[in-house]
ROLUMKOL-550794 format. One record per residue (C-alpha): residue number from 1; x, y, z. Coordinates in nm, 2 decimals. Each point is the difference from the previous one (the first is absolute). Example, Ala and Ser with C-alpha at 12.3 -4.5 7.8 and 13.67 -1.06 7.14 Angstrom:
REM residues 2
+------+--------+--------+--------+
! baba !      u !      v !      w !
+------+--------+--------+--------+
!    1 !   1.23 !  -0.45 !   0.78 !
!    2 !   0.14 !   0.34 !  -0.07 !
+------+--------+--------+--------+
//
This chain:
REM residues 216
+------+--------+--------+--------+
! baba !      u !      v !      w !
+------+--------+--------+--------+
!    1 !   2.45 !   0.86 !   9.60 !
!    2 !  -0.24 !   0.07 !  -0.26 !
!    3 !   0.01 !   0.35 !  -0.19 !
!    4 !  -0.24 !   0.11 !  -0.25 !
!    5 !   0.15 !   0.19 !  -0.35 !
!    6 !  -0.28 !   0.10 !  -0.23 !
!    7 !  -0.26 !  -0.23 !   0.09 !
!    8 !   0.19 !  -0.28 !   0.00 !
!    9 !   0.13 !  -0.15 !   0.37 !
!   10 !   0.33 !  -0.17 !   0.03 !
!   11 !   0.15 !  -0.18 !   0.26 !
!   12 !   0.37 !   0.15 !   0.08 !
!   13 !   0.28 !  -0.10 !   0.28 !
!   14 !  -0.11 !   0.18 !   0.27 !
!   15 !   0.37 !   0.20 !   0.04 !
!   16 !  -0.04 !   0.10 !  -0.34 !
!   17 !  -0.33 !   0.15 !   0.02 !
!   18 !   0.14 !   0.19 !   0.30 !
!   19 !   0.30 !   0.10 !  -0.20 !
!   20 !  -0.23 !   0.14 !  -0.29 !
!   21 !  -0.25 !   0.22 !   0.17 !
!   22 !   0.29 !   0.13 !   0.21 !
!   23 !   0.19 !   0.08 !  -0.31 !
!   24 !  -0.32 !   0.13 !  -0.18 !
!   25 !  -0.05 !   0.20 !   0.31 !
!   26 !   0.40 !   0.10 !   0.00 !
!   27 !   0.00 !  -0.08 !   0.33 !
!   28 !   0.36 !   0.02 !   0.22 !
!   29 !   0.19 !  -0.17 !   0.12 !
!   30 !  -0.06 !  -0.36 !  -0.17 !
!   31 !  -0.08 !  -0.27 !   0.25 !
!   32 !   0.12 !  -0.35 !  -0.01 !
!   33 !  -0.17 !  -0.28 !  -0.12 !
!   34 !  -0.22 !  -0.17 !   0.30 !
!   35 !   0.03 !  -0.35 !  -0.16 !
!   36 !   0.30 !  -0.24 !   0.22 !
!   37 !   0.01 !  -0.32 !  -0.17 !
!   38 !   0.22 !  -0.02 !  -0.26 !
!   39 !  -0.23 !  -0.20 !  -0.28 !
!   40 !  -0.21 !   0.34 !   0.08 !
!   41 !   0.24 !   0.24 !  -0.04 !
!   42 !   0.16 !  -0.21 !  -0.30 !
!   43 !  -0.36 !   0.00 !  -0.17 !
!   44 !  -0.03 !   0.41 !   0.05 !
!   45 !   0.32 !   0.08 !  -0.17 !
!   46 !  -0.12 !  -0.26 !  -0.26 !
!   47 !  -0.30 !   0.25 !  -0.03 !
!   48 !   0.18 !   0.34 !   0.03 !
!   49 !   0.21 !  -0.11 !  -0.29 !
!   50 !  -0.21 !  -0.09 !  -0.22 !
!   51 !  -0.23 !   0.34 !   0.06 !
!   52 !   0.35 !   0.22 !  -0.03 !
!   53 !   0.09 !  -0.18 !  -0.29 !
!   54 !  -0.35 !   0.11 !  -0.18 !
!   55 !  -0.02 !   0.32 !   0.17 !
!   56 !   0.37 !   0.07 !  -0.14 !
!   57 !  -0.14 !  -0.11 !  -0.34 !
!   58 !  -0.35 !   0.28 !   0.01 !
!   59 !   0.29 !   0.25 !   0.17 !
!   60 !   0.23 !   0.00 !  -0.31 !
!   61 !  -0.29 !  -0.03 !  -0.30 !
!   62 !  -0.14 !   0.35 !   0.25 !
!   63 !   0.32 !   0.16 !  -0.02 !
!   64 !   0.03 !  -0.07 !  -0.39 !
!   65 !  -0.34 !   0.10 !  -0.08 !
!   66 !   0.02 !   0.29 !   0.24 !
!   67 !   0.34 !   0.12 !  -0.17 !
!   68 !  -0.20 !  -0.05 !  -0.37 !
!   69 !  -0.21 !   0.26 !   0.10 !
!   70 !   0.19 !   0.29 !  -0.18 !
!   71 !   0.33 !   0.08 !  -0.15 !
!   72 !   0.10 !   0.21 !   0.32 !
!   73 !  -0.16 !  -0.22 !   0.26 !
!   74 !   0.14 !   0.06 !   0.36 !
!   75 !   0.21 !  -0.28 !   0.05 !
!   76 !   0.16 !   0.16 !   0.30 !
!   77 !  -0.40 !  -0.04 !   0.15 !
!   78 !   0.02 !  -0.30 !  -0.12 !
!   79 !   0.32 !  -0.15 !   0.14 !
!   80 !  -0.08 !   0.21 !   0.41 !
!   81 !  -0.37 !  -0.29 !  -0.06 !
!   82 !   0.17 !  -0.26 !  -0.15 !
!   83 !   0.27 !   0.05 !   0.35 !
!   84 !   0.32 !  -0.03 !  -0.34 !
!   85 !   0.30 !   0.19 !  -0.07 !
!   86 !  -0.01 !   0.14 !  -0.35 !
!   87 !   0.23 !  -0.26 !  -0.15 !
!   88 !  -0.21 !  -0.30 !   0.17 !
!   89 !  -0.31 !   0.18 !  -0.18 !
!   90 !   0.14 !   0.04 !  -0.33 !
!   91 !   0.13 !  -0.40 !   0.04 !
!   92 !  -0.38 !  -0.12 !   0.03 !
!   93 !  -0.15 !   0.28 !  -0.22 !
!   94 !   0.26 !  -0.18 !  -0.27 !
!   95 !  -0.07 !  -0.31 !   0.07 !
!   96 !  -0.37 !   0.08 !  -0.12 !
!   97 !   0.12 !   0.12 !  -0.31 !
!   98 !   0.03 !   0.43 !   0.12 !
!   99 !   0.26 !   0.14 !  -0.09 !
!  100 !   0.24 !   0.06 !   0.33 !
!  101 !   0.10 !   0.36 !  -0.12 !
!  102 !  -0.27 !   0.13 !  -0.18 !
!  103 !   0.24 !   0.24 !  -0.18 !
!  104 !   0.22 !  -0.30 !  -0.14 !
!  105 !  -0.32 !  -0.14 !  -0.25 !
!  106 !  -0.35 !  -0.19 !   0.02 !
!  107 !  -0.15 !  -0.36 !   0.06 !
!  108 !   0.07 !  -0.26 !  -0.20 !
!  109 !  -0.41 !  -0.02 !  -0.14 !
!  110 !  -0.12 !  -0.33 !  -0.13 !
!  111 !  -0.29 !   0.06 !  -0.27 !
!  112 !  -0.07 !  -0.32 !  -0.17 !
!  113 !   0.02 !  -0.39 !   0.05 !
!  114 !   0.03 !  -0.33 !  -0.21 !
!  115 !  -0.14 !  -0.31 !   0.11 !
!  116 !   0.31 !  -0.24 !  -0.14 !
!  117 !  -0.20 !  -0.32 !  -0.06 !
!  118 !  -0.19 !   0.13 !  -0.27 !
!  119 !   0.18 !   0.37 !  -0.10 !
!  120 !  -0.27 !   0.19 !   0.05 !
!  121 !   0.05 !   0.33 !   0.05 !
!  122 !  -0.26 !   0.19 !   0.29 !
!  123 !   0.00 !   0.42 !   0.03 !
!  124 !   0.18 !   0.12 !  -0.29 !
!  125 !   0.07 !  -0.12 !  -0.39 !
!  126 !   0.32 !  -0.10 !  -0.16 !
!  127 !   0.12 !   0.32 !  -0.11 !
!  128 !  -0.07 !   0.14 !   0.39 !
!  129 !   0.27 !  -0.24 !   0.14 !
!  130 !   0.23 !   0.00 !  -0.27 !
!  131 !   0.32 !   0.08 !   0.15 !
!  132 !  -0.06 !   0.01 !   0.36 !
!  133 !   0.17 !  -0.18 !   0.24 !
!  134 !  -0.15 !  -0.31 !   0.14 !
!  135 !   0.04 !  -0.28 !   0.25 !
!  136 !  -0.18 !  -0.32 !   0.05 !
!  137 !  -0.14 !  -0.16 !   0.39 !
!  138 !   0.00 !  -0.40 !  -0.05 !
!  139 !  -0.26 !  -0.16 !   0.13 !
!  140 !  -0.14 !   0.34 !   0.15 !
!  141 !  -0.32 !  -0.07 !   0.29 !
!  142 !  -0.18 !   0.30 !   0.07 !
!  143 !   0.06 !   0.15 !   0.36 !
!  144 !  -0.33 !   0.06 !   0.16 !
!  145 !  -0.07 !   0.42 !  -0.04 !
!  146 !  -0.09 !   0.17 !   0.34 !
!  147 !  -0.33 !   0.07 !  -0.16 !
!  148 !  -0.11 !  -0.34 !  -0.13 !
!  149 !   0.04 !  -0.37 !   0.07 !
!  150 !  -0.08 !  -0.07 !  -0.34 !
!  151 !   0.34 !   0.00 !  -0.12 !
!  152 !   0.07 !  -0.37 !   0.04 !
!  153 !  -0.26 !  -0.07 !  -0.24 !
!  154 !   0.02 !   0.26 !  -0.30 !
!  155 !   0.12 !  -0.11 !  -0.31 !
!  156 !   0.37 !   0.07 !  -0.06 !
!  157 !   0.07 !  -0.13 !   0.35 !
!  158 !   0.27 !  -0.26 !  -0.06 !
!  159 !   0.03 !   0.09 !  -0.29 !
!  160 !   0.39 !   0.11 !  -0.20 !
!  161 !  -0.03 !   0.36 !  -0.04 !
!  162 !   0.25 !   0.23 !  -0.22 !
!  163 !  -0.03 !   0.38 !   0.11 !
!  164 !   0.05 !   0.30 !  -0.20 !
!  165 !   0.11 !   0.32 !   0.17 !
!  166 !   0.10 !   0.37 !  -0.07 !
!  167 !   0.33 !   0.07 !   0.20 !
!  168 !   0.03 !   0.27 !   0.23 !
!  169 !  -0.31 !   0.20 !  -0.06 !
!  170 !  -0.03 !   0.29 !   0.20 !
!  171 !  -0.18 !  -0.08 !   0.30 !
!  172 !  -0.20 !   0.34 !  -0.07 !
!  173 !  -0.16 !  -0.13 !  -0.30 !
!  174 !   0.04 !  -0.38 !   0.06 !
!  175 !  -0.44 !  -0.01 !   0.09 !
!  176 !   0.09 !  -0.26 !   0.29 !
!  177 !  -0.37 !   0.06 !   0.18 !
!  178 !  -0.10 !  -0.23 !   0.18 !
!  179 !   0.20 !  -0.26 !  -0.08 !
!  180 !   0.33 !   0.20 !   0.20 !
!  181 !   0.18 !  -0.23 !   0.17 !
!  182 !  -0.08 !  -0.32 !  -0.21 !
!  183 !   0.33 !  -0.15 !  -0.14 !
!  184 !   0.15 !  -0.25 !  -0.21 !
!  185 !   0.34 !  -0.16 !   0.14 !
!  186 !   0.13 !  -0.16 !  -0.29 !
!  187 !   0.32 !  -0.23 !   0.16 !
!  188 !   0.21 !   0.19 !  -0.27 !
!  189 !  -0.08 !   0.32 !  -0.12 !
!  190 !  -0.20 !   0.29 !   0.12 !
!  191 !  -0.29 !   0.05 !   0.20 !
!  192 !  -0.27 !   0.16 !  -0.16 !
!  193 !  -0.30 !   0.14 !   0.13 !
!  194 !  -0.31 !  -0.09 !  -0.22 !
!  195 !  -0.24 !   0.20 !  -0.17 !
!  196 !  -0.39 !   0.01 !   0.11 !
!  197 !  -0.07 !  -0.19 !  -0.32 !
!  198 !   0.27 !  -0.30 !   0.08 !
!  199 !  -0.12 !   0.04 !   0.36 !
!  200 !  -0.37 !  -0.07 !  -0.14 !
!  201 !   0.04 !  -0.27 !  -0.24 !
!  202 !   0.20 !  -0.20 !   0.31 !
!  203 !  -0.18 !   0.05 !   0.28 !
!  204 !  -0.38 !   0.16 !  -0.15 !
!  205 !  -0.08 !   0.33 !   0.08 !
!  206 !  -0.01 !   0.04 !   0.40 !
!  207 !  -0.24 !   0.30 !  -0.01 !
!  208 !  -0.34 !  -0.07 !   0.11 !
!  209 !  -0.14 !   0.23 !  -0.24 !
!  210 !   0.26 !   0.05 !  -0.30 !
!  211 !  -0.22 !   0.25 !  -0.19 !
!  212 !   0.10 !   0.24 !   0.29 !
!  213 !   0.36 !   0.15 !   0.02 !
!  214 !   0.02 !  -0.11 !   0.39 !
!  215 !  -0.21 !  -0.26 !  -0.07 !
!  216 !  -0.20 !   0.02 !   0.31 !
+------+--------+--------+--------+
//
């Protein structure tokens, strides 16, 4: 079955399809899938799991972003959408670098990276980072950002980067934006959001018009 999604037509198991405008529509009950042969059926969970897996991906960097909206956002709204008790919430908000009780401190905030092959220093000067904390991703590729496929192909992609970040800033005055959400999962260490600026120099600016605040 083909479906269409902004212009662009895409051929999709035929159960899934059905699964999607039924869940789109919230339709009840759900219906079995019509497919009998197990190759079939083997080759729509295939399908299913890799859509969940992404979908589970947009769901949490939504949450995050939604929950960086202001210091008193409704996280009890946001738990009743998300279908979460409160302490599954707060265990993916932290895993994106939000503080799980917003009482208890800030976001670990990374303003400023150093590209380890040739010490240079991008998005603040010496004296800026003297002091902070740091950590270092070896051999760090670029994920691909929701709102480019550029990423790959940007300069510090592969690169060794060392981070600088400000611990625990209050996530009222941490300036997260539009960048909400995005992390940095050092295997030791914390994870820190990133700044618009870090977010910028990685990935470019993602706005189609960045002389405009929304940028569209």
């Amino acid at each position: 079955m083909r479906i269409s999604i902004g212009g662009e037509r895409v051929e999709v198991h035929d159960d899934l399809a059905r699964a999607l405008l039924a869940a789109l529509r919230d339709e009840q009950p759900v219906k079995p899938p019509q497919a009998s042969t197990f190759d079939d059926l083997t080759a729509l969970v295939d399908c299913i799991s890799r859509v969940t897996q992404r979908l589970t991906v947009v769901k949490e960097l939504a949450m995050s972003r939604a929950d960086a909206t202001g210091s008193y956002s409704n996280r009890r709204a946001l738990g009743m959408a998300a279908g979460m008790a409160p302490s599954q919430l707060g265990r993916v908000l932290e895993g994106h670098g939000l503080p799980r009780d917003r009482r208890a401190g800030g976001v670990d905030l990374a303003v400023a990276f150093r590209t380890t092959d040739d010490g240079e220093l991008h998005l603040a000067a010496e004296p800026d980072v003297a002091g902070l904390p740091s950590f270092t991703l070896p051999s760090f590729t670029l994920p691909a950002d929701p709102a480019s496929e550029k990423a790959e192909s940007v300069e510090f992609a592969g690169r060794e980067l060392t981070f600088y970040y400000r611990p625990q800033v209050p996530i009222a005055v941490a300036g997260l934006g539009r960048t909400a959400g995005y992390t940095l999962r050092p295997e030791q260490g914390p994870i820190a959001c990133v700044t618009e600026p870090v977010f910028d120099a990685l990935f470019g600016d993602p706005r189609l018009d960045p002389t405009r605040p929304n940028g569209r």
